[in-house]
N, C-alpha and C positions, 0 to 999 in steps of 0.2 A: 303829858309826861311820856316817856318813852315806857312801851310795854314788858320791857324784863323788871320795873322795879312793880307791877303786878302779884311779882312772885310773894313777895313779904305781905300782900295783903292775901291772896288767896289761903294761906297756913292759916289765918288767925280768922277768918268768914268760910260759913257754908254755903254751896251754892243754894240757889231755891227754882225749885223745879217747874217750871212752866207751863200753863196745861197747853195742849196740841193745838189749840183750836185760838190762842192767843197770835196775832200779824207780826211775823218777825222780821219785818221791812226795818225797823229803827236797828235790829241787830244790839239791841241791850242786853246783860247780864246783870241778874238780881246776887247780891249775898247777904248774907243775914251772921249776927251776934245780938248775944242779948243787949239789947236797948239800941241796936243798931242797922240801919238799911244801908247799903250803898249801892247804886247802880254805875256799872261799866259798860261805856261804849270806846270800841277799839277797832284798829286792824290790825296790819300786819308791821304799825311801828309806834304808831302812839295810842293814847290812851286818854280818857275824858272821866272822872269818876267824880259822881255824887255822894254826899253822904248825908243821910238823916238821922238824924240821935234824940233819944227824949230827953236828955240829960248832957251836956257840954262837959261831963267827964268820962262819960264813955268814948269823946275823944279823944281823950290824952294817951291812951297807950299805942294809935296812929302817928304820934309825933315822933317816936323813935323812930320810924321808917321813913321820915320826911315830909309824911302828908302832913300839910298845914292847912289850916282852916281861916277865913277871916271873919266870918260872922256867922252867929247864933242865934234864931230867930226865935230860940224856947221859951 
């Protein structure tokens, strides 16, 4: 996905802070919500995001913004 639509997920996840001593070769960013992980890998035009949920209703308020999901492996 291209990286300005980023922006709508960063307001609604907090970053997670990574200790120093973790290999930042992959260049991923972690963020967190309750019942929710996603990790971002990006540059300077697209974007790649994961997301893990305990619950497939913690992804519905994602769908406003366009993220879609196709499978729930909970």
């Amino acid at each position: 996905m291209p990286t300005a639509r980023l922006d709508a997920l960063r307001d609604k996840l907090r970053p997670v802070p990574l200790s120093p001593f973790l290999p930042t070769h992959q260049g991923e960013k972690f963020y967190v919500a309750p019942g929710l992980l996603a990790a971002v890998s990006s540059d300077e035009h697209e974007a790649m995001v994961s997301f893990g949920a305990l619950h497939r209703g913690t992804l519905t308020p994602l769908l406003e913004h366009g993220f879609r999901w196709v499978r729930f492996d909970g």
